[in-house]
KETIMAR-151800 format. One record per residue (C-alpha): residue number from 1; residue in one letter; x, y, z. Coordinates in pm, 1 decimal. Layout:
+-------+------+----------+----------+----------+
| kolvo | segu |     east |    north |       up |
+-------+------+----------+----------+----------+
|   NUM |    a |        X |        Y |        Z |
...
+-------+------+----------+----------+----------+
END
This chain:
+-------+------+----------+----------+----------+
| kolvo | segu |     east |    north |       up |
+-------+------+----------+----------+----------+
|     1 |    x |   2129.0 |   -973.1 |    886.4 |
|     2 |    x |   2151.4 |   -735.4 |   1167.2 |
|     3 |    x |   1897.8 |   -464.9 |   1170.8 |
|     4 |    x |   2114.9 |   -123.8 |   1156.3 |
|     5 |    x |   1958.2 |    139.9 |   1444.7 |
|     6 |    x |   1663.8 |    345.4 |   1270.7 |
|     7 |    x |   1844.9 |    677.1 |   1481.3 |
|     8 |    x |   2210.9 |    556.5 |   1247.2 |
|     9 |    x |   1995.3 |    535.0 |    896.7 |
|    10 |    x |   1819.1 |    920.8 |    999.5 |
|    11 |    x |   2181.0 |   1013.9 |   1088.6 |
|    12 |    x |   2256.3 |    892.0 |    696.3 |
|    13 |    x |   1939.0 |   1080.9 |    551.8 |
|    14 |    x |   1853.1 |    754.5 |    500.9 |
|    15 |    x |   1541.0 |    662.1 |    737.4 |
|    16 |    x |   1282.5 |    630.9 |    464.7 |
|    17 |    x |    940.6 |    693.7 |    677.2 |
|    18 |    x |   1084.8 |    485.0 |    978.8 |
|    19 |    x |   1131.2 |    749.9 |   1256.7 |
|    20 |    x |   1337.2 |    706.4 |   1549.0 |
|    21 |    x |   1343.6 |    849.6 |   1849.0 |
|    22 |    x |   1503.3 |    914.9 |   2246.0 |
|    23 |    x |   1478.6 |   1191.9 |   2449.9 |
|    24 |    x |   1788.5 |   1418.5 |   2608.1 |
|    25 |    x |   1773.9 |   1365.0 |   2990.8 |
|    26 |    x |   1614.3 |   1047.1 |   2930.2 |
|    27 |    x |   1854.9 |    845.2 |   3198.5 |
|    28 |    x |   1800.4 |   1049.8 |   3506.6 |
|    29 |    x |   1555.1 |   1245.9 |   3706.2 |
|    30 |    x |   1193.1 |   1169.5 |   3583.5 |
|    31 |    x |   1229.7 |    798.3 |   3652.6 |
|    32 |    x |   1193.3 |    618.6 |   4000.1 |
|    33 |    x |   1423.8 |    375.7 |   3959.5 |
|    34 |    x |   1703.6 |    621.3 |   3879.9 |
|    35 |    x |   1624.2 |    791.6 |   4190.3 |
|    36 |    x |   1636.6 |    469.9 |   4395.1 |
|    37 |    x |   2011.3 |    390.8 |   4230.2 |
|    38 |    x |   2152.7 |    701.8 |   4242.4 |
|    39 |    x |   2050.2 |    742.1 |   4596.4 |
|    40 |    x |   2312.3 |    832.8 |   4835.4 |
|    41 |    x |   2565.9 |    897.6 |   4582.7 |
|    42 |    x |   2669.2 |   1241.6 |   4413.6 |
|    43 |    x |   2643.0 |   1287.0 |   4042.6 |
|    44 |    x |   3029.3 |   1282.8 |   3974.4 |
|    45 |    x |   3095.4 |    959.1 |   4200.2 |
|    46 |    x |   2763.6 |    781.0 |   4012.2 |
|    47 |    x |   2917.8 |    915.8 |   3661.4 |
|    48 |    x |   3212.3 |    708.3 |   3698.1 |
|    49 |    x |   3091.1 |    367.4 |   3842.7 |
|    50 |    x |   3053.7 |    148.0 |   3572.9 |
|    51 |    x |   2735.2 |    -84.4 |   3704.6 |
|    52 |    x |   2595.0 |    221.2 |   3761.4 |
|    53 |    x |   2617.7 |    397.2 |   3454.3 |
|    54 |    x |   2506.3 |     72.9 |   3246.9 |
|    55 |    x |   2233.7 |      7.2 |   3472.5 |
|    56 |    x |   2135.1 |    425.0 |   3444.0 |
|    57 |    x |   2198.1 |    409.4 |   3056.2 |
|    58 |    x |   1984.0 |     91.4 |   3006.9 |
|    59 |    x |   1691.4 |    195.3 |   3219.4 |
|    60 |    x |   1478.3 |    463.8 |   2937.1 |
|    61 |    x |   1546.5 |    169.4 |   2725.4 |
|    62 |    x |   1377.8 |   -102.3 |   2898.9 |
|    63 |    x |   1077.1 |    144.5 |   3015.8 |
|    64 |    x |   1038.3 |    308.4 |   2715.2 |
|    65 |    x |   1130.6 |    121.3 |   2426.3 |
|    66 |    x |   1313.4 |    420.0 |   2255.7 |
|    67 |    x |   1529.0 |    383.4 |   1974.3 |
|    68 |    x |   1868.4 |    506.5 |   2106.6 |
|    69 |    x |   2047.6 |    507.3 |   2438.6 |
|    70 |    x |   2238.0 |    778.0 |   2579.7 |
|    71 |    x |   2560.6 |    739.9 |   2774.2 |
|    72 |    x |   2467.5 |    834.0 |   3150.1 |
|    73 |    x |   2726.2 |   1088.2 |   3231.0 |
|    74 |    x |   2768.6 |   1509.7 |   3283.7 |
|    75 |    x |   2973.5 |   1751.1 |   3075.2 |
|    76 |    x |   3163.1 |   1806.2 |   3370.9 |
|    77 |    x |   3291.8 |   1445.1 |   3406.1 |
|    78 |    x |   3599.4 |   1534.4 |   3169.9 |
|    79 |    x |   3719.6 |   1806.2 |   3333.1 |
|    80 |    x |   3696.7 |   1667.9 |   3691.3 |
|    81 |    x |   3857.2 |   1373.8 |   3574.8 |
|    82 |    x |   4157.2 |   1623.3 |   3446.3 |
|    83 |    x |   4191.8 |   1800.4 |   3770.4 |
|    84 |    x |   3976.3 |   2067.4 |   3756.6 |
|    85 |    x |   3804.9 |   2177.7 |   4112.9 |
|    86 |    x |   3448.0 |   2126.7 |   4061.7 |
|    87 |    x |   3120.0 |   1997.3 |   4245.7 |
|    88 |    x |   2760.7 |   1935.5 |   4133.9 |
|    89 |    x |   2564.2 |   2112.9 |   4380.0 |
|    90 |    x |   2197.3 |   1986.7 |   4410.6 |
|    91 |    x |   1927.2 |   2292.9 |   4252.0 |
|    92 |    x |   2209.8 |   2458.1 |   4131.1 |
|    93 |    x |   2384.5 |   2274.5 |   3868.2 |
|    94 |    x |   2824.2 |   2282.4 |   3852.3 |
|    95 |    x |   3035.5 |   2493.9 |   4087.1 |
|    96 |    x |   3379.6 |   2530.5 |   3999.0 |
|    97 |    x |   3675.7 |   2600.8 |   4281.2 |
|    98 |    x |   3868.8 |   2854.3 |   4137.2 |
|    99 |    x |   3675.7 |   3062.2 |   3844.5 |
|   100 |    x |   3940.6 |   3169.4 |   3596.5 |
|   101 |    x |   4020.5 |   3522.3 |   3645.6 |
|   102 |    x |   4416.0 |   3504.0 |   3528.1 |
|   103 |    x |   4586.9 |   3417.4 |   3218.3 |
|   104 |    x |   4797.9 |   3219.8 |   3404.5 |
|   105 |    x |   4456.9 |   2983.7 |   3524.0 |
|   106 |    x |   4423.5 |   2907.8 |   3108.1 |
|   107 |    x |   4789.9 |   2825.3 |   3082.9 |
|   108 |    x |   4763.7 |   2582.6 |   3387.7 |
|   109 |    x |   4413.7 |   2410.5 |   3287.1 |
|   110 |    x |   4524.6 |   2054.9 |   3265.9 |
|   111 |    x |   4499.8 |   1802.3 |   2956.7 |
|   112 |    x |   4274.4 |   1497.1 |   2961.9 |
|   113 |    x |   4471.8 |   1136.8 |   2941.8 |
|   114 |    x |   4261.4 |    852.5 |   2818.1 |
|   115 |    x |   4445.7 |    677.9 |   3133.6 |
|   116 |    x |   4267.5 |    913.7 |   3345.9 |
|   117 |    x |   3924.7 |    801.1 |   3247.3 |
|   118 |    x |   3932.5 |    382.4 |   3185.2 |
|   119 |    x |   3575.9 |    325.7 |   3392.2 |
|   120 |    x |   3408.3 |    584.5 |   3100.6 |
|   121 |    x |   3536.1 |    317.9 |   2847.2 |
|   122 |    x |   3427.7 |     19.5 |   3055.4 |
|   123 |    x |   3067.6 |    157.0 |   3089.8 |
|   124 |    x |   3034.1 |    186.5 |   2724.9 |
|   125 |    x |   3143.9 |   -185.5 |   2669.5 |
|   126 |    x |   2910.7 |   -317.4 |   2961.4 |
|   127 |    x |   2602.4 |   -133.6 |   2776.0 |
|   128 |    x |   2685.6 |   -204.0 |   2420.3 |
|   129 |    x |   2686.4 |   -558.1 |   2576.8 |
|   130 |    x |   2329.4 |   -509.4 |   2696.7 |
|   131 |    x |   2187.2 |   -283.6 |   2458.9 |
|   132 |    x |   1989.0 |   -436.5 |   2150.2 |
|   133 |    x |   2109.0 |   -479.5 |   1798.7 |
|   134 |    x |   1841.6 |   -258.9 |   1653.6 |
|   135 |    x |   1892.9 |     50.7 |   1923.0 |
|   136 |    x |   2220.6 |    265.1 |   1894.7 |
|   137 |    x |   2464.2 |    371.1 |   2163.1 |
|   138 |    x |   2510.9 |    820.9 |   2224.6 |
|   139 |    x |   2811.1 |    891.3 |   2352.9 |
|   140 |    x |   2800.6 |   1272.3 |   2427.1 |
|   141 |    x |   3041.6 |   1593.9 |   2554.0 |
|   142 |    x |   2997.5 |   1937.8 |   2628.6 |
|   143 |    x |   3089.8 |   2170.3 |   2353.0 |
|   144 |    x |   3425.1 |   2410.2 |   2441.7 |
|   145 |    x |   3187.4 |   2778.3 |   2476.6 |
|   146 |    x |   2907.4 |   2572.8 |   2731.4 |
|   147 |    x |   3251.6 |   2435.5 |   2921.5 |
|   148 |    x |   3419.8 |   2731.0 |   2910.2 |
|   149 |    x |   3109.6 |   2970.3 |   3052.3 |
|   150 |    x |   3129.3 |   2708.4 |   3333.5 |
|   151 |    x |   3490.2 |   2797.5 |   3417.1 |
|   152 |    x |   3476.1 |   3150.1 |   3366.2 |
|   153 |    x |   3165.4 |   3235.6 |   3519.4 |
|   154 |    x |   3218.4 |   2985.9 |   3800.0 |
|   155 |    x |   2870.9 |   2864.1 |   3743.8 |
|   156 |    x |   2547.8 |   2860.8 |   3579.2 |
|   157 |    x |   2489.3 |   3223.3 |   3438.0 |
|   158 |    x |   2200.9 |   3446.8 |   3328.7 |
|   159 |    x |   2416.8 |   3651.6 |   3088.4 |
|   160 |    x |   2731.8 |   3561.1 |   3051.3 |
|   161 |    x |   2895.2 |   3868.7 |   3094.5 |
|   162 |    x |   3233.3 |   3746.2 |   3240.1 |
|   163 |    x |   3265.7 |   3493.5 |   2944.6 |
|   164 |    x |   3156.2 |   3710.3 |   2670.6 |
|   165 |    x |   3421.8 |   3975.7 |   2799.4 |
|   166 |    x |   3687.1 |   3785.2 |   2761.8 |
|   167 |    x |   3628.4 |   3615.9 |   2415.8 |
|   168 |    x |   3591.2 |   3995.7 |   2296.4 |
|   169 |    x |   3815.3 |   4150.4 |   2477.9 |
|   170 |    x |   4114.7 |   3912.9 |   2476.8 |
|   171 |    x |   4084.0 |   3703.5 |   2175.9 |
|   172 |    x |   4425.4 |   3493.3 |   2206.3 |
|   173 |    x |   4369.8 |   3362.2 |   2551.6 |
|   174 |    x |   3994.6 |   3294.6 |   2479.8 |
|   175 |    x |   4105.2 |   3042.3 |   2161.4 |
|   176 |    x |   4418.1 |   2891.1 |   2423.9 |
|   177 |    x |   4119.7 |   2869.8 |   2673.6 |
|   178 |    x |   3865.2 |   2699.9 |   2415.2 |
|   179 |    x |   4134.3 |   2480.2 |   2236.7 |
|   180 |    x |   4211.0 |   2339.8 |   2544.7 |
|   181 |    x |   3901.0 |   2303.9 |   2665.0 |
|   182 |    x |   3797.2 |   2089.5 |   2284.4 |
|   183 |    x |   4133.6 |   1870.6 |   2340.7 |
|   184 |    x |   3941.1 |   1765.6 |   2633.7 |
|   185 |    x |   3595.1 |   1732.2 |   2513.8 |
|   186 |    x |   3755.7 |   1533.7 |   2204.7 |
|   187 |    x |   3966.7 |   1302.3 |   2431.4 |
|   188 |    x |   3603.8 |   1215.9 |   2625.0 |
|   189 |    x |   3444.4 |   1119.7 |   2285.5 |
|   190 |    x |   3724.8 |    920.5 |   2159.1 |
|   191 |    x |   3741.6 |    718.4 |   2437.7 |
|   192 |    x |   3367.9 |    675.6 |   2422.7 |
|   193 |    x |   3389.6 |    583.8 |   2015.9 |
|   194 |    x |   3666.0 |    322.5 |   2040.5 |
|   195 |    x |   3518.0 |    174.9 |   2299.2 |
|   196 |    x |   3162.1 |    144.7 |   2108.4 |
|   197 |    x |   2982.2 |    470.9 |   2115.4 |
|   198 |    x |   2789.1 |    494.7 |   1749.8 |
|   199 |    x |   2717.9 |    822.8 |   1754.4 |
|   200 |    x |   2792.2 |   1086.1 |   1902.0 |
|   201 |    x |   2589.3 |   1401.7 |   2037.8 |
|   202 |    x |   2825.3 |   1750.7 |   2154.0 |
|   203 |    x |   2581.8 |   1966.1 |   2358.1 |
|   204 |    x |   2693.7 |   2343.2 |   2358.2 |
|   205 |    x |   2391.1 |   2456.1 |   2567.7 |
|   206 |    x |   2446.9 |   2790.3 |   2593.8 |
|   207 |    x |   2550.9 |   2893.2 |   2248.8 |
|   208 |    x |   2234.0 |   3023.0 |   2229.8 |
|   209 |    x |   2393.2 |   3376.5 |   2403.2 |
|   210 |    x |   2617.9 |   3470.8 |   2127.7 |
|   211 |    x |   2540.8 |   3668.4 |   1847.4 |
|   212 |    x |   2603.6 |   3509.1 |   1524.2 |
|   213 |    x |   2931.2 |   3693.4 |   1434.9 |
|   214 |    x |   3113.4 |   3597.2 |   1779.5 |
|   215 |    x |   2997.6 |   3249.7 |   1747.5 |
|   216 |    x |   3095.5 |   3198.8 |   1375.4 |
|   217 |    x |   3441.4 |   3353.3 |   1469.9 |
|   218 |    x |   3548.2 |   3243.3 |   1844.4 |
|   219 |    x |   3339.1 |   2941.0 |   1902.5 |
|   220 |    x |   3228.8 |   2747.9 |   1562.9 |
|   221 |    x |   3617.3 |   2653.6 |   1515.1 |
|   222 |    x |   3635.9 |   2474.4 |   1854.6 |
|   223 |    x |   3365.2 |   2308.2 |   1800.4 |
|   224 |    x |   3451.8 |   2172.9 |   1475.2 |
|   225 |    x |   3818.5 |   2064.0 |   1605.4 |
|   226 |    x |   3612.6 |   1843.3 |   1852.4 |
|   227 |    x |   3389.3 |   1687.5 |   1569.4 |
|   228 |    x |   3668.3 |   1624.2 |   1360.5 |
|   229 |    x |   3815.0 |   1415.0 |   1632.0 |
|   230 |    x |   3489.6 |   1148.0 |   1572.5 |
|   231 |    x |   3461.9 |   1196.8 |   1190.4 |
|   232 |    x |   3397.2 |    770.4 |   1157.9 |
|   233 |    x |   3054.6 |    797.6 |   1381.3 |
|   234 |    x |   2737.1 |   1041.5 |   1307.1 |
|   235 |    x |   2772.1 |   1335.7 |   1511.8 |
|   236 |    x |   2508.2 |   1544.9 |   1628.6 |
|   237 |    x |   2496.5 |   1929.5 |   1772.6 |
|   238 |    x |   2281.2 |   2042.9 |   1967.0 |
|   239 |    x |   2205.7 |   2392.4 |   2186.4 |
|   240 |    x |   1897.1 |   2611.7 |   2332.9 |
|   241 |    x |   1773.5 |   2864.1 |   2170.3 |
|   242 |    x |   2012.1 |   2858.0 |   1871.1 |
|   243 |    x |   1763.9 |   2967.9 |   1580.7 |
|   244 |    x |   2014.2 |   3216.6 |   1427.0 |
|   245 |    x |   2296.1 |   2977.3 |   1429.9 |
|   246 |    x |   2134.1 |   2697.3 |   1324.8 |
|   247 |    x |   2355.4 |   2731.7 |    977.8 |
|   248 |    x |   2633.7 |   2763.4 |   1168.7 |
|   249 |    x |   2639.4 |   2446.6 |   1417.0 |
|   250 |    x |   2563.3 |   2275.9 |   1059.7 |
|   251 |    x |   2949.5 |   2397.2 |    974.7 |
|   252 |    x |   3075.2 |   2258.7 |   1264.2 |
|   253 |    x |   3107.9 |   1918.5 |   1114.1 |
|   254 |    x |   2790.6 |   1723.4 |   1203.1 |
|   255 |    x |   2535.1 |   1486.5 |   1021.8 |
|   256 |    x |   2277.6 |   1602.0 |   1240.1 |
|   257 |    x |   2148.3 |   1943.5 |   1384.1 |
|   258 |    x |   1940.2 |   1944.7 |   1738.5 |
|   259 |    x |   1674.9 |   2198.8 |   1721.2 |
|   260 |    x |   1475.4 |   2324.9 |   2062.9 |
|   261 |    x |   1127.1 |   2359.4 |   2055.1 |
|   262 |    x |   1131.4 |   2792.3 |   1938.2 |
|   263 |    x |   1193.9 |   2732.8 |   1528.8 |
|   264 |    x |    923.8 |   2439.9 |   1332.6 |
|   265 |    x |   1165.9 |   2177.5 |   1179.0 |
|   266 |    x |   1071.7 |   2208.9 |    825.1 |
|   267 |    x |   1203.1 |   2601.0 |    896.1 |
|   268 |    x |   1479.9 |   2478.9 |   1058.4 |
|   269 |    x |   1611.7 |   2216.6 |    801.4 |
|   270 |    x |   1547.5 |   2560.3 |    525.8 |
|   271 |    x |   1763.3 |   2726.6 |    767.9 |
|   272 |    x |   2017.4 |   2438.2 |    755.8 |
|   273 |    x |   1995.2 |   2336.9 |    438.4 |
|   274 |    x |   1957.4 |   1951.4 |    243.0 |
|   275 |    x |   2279.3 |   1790.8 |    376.7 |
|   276 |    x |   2192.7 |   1738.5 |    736.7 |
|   277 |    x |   1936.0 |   1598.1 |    930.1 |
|   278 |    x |   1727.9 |   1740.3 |   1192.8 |
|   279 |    x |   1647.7 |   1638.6 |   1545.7 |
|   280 |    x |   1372.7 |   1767.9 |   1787.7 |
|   281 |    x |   1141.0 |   1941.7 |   1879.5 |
|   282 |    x |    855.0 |   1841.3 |   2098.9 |
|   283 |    x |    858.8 |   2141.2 |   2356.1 |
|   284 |    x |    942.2 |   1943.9 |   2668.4 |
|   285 |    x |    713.4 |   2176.4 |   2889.7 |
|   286 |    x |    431.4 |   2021.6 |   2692.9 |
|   287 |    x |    434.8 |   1681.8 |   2885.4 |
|   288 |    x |    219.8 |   1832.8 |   3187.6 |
|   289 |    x |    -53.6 |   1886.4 |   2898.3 |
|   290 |    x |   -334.6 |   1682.9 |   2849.7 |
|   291 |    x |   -278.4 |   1376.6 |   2636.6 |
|   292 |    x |   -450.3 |   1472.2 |   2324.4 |
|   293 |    x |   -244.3 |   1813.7 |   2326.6 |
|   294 |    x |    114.5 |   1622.7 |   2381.5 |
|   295 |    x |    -21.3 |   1371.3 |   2086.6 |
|   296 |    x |   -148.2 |   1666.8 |   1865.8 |
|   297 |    x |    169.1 |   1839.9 |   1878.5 |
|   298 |    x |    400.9 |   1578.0 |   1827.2 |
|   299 |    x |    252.1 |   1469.5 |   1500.0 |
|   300 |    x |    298.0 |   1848.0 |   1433.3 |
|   301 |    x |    655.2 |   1761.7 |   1498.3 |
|   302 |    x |    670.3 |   1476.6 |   1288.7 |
|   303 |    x |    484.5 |   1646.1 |    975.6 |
|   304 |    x |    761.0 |   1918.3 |   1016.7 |
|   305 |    x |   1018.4 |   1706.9 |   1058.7 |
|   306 |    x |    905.3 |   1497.6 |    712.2 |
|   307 |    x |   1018.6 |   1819.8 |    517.8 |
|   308 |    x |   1369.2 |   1752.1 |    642.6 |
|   309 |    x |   1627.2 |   1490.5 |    459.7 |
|   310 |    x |   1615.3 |   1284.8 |    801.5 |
|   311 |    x |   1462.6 |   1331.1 |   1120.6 |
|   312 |    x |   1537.6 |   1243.9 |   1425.8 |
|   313 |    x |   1229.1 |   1258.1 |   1666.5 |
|   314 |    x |   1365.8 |   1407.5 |   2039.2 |
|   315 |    x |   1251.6 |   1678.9 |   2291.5 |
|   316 |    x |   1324.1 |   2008.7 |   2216.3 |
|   317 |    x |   1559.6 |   2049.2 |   2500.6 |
|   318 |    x |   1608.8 |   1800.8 |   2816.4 |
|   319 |    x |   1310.1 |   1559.0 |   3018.8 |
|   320 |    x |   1185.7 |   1779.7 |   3294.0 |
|   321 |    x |   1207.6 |   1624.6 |   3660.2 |
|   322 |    x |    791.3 |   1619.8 |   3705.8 |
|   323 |    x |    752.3 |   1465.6 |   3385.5 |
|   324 |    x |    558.9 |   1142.4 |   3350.6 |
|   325 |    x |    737.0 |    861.0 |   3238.1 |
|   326 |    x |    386.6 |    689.0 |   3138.6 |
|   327 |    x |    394.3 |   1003.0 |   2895.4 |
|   328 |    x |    669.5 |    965.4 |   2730.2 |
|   329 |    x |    631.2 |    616.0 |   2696.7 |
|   330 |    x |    305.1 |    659.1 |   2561.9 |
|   331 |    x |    503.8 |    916.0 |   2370.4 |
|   332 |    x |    707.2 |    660.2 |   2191.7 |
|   333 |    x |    486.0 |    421.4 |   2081.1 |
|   334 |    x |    315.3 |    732.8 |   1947.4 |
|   335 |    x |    647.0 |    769.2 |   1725.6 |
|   336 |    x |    629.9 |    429.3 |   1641.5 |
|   337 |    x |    328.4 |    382.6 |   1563.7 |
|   338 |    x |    158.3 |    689.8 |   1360.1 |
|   339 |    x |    537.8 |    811.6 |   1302.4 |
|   340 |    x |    614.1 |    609.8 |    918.7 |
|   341 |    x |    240.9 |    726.7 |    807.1 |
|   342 |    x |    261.2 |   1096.9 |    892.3 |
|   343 |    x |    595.6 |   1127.8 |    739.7 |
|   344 |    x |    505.3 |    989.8 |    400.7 |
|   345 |    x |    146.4 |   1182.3 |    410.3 |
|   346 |    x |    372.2 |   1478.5 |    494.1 |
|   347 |    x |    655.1 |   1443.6 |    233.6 |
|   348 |    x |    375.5 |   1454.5 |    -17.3 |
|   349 |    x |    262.3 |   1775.2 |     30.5 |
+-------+------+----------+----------+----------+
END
């Protein structure tokens, strides 16, 4: 028989003491050989090249040995691919052409076509082809708020203001806005799930700004209409600094709730509650810290994480640039190794 992915079984609440894990930003940055394939070619051009993306996807996996794989793409990919004006500008993250500022911009934002994006389900098939039995396949999307803040703030923001305005200030354009905006984030996932995808992770990064009220009333029903979309694959949701709403992203229609590095895991899965797993938390700024620090405090991690009904062992927010990948391949066989002991010493307790 086929071994079914450890990361699928935690997914299910039903790992046992076997703990999986695969770190966000795991394809990319921190890796040399990334840098030597994506050289020469901008993030949006590499994100739709299908040797690229399998060969991007597959590298963590080979290096590291970690338990899942996560579809090499950017949130923006969708909405580029529907005709939205946008660039990825190096040190500064997206740039959209023309910031919404009318009405009329939200009527015109265009739909995604699964026509539109046939390379995105060609990459998935070339790594499900490459990836092993035992490892599982992430597809991911951007969550409607964290693509909608891009739009209407033109860019990465300290505060929000311009988005926050307008959910509060014109409610009924803010849900055509965000419905629009999870048509396309649900279009990006489907394609990725019928093509192979076996789970699924929506990142809604900056969630994190809202105040629990606005979030559970303008933002948490997006959200769900996306996860509904990919109710036949675990789904996980995940955002910085979302301690409040950790409940909340629960509601959205997800097996599995990311947590960043600010709230322990056994706190978080109380928060939560029994019918969801947990993923995180290993504070990613940790990996410049000695080696008996990073190891310390990921088995605090893990006996945290034992307290939950599954646990999915992950960063508490993306692989920095200067990180190590010795580390975090040290890092995994860490997991593997002391990971199943831990947990059942912890669960005791």
């Amino acid at each position: 028989m086929t071994q079914k992915p450890t990361l699928l079984a935690a997914a299910a609440r039903e790992q046992g003491n076997a703990l999986p894990v695969w770190f966000m930003r795991q394809a990319g940055r921190s890796l040399p050989e990334y840098r030597a394939v994506r050289e020469g070619t901008a993030m949006l051009d590499s994100c739709r090249r299908p040797e690229m993306v399998v060969e991007i996807t597959m590298q963590p996996v080979r290096r590291h040995d970690v338990d899942a794989a996560i579809f090499f793409s950017d949130i923006m990919v969708p909405l580029a691919a529907a005709g939205v004006g946008l660039e990825i500008k190096a040190g500064v993250g997206p740039v959209i052409t023309d910031p919404i500022r009318t009405a009329q911009q939200v009527h015109e934002l265009p739909e995604l076509h699964p026509e539109a994006i046939p390379d995105i389900a060609e990459s998935i098939r070339g790594i499900r082809a490459e990836l092993p039995a035992d490892k599982a396949l992430i597809g991911f999307a951007g969550a409607p708020f964290t693509l909608a803040s891009y739009l209407v703030e033109g860019g990465p923001s300290k505060d929000y203001a311009r988005t926050k305005a307008l959910m509060a200030a014109d409610p009924v354009l803010w849900d055509e806005l965000c419905g629009k905006l999870a048509r396309i984030s649900a279009t990006f996932l489907r394609v990725q799930v019928d093509a192979g995808a076996q789970a699924i992770q929506l990142f809604d990064s900056w969630a994190g700004s809202l105040a629990p009220m606005d979030y559970a009333t303008r933002v948490l029903p997006h959200s769900g209409r996306v996860m509904a979309h990919v109710a036949d694959v675990p789904r996980i949701h995940f955002g910085v600094g979302t301690g409040e709403l950790l409940r909340l992203m629960s509601q959205a229609g997800t097996e599995v709730v990311g947590v960043d590095w600010r709230v322990p895991l056994d706190e978080a899965s109380r928060r939560i509650g029994p019918l969801h797993a947990v993923q995180g938390n290993l504070d990613p700024a940790l990996l410049t810290a000695p080696w008996e620090v990073i190891a310390e405090r990921a088995r605090d991690v893990i006996r945290a994480g034992a307290k939950a009904p599954g646990h999915i062992f992950n960063l508490g927010h993306g692989v920095p640039a200067t990180a190590d990948p010795d580390v975090l391949t040290r890092l995994v066989a860490l997991v593997h190794e002391e990971g199943p002991a831990l947990r059942a010493e912890a669960a005791t307790r």
